[in-house]
One Martini backbone bead per residue (centre of mass of N, CA, C, O) as a GRO file, in nm:
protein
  146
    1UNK     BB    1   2.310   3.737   2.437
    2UNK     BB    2   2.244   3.473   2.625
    3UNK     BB    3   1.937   3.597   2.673
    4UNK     BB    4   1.847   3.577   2.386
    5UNK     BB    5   1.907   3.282   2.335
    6UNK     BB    6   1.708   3.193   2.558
    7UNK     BB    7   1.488   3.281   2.435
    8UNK     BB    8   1.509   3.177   2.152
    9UNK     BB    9   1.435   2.865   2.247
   10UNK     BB   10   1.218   2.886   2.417
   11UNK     BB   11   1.027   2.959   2.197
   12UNK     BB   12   1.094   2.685   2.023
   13UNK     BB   13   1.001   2.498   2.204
   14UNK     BB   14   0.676   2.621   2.233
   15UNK     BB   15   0.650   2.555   1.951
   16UNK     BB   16   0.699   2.268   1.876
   17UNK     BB   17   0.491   2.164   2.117
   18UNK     BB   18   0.257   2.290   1.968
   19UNK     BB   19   0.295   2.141   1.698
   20UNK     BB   20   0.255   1.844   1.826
   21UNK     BB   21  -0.025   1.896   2.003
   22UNK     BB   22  -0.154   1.896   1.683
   23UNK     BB   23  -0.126   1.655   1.604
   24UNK     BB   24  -0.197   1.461   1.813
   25UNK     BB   25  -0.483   1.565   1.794
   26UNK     BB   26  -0.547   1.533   1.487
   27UNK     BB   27  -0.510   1.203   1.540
   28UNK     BB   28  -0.753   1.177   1.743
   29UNK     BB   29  -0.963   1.305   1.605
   30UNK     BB   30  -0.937   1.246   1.251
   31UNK     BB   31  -0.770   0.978   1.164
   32UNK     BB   32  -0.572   1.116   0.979
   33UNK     BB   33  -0.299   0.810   0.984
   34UNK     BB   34  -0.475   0.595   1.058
   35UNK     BB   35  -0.504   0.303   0.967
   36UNK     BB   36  -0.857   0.337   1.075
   37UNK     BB   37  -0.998   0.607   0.965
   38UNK     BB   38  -1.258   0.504   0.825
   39UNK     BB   39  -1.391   0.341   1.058
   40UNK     BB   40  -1.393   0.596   1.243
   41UNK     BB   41  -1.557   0.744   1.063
   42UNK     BB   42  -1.766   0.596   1.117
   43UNK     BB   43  -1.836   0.578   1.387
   44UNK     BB   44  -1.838   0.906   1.370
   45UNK     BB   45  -2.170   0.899   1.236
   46UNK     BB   46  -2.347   0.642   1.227
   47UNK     BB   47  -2.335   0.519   0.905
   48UNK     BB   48  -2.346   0.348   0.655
   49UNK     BB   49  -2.123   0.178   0.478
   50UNK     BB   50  -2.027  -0.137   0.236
   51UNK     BB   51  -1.722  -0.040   0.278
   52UNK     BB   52  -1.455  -0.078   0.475
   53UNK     BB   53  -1.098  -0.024   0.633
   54UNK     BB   54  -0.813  -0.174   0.844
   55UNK     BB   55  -0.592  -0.122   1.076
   56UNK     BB   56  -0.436  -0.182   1.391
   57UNK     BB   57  -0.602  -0.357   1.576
   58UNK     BB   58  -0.738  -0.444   1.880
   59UNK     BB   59  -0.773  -0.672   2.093
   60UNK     BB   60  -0.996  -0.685   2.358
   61UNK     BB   61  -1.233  -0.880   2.305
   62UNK     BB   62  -1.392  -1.225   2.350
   63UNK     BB   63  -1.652  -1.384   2.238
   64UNK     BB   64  -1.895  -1.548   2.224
   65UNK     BB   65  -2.028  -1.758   2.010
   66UNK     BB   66  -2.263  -1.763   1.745
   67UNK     BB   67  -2.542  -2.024   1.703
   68UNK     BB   68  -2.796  -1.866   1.613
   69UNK     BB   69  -2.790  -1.974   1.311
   70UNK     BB   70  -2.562  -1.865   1.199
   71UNK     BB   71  -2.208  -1.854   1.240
   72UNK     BB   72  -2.044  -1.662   1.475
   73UNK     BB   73  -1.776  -1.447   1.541
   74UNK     BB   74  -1.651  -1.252   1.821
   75UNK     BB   75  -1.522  -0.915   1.847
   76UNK     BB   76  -1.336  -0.673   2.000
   77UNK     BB   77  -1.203  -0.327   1.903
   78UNK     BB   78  -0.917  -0.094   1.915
   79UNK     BB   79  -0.915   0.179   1.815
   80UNK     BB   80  -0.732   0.515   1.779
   81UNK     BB   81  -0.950   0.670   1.959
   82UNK     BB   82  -1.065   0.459   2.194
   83UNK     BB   83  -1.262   0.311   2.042
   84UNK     BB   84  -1.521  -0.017   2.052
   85UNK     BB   85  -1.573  -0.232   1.780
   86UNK     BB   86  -1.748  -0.492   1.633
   87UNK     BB   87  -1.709  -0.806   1.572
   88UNK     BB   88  -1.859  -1.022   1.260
   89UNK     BB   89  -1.828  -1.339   1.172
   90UNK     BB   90  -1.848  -1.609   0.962
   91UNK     BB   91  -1.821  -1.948   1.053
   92UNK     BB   92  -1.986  -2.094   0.792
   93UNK     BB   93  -1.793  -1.962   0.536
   94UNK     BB   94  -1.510  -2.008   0.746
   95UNK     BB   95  -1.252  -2.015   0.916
   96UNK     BB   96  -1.134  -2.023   1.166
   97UNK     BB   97  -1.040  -1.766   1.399
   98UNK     BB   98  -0.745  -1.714   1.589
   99UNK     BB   99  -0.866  -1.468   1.801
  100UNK     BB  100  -0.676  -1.251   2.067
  101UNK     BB  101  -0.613  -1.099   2.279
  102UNK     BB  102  -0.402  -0.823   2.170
  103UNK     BB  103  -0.436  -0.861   1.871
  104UNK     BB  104  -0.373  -0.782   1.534
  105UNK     BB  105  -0.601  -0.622   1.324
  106UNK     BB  106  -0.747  -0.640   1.028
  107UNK     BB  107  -1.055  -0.514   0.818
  108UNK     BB  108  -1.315  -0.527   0.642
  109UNK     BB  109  -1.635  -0.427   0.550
  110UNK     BB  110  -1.948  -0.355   0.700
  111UNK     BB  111  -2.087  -0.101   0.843
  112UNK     BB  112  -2.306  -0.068   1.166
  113UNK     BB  113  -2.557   0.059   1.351
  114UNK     BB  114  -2.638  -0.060   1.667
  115UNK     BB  115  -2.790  -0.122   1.987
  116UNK     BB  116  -2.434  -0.222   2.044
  117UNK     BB  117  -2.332  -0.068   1.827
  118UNK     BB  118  -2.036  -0.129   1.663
  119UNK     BB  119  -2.041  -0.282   1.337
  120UNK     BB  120  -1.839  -0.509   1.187
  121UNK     BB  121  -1.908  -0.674   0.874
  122UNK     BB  122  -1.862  -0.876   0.603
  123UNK     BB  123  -1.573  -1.075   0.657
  124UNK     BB  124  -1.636  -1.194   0.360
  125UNK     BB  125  -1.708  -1.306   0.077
  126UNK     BB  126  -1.931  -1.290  -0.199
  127UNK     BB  127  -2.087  -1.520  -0.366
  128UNK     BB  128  -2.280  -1.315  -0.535
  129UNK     BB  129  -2.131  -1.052  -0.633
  130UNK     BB  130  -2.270  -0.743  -0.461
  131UNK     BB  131  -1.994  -0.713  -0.294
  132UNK     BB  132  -1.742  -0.668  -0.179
  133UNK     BB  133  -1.475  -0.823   0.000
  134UNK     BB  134  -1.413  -0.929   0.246
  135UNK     BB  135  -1.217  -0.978   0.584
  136UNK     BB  136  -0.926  -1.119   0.762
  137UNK     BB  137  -0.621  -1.014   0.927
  138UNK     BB  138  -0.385  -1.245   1.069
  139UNK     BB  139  -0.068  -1.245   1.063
  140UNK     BB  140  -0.056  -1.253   0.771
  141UNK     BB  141  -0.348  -1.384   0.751
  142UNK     BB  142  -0.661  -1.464   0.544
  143UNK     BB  143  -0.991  -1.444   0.609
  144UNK     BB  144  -1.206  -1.475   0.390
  145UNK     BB  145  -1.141  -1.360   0.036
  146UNK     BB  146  -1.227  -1.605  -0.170
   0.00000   0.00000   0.00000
């Protein structure tokens, strides 16, 4: 009896693990509940988003200001897939993010696949009314949402 209790136990052990590690993986792979889900599906698809968000990125680099034409902030994101995509603010029409390496951010947006590889843009609202508004959100303040 004591035998059959330890092999019914070892069985239940190696399916629980068996079916953390399919969890595990399809969160890896799908980031189907991961809060950044849709901009990883554009990441992975390489196709223009017209409007996308996230939340719970990481801030993994600090890049310097664009100042030619438009002033724009940059900053490169930790996605929960483990790949990395730039953010793009526009900050001629917006208060600066005080945003450093290390914060999490939310941010909403158009994706496009760059020379540079990923990026999010239009961070900010559409004064035009011709698209959503973008946004950022840091430590629960938003960034030029209105």
């Amino acid at each position: 009896m004591k035998k059959l209790t330890v092999q019914l136990l070892a069985i239940c052990v190696t399916i629980g693990t068996f079916s953390f590690q399919a969890k595990a993986y399809n969160y890896q792979q799908e980031g189907s509940s991961a809060p950044d889900a849709a901009i990883v599906r554009a990441v992975e698809s390489h196709k223009r988003v017209d409007f996308v968000e996230g939340s719970d990125m990481e801030v993994v680099q600090v890049l310097p200001d664009d100042t030619a034409g438009n002033q724009h902030q940059k900053w490169v994101v930790r996605l929960s897939n483990g790949k990395t995509m730039q953010a793009v603010y526009n900050s001629d029409m917006c208060p600066h993010v005080p945003v450093q390496v290390g914060d999490r951010v939310a941010m909403g947006g158009m994706f496009l696949w760059t020379n540079v590889g990923p990026m999010l843009h239009w961070l900010h609202h559409d004064p035009r009314g011709n698209r959503p508004d973008g946004y950022v959100m840091l430590n629960g303040v938003f960034y030029c949402k209105d």
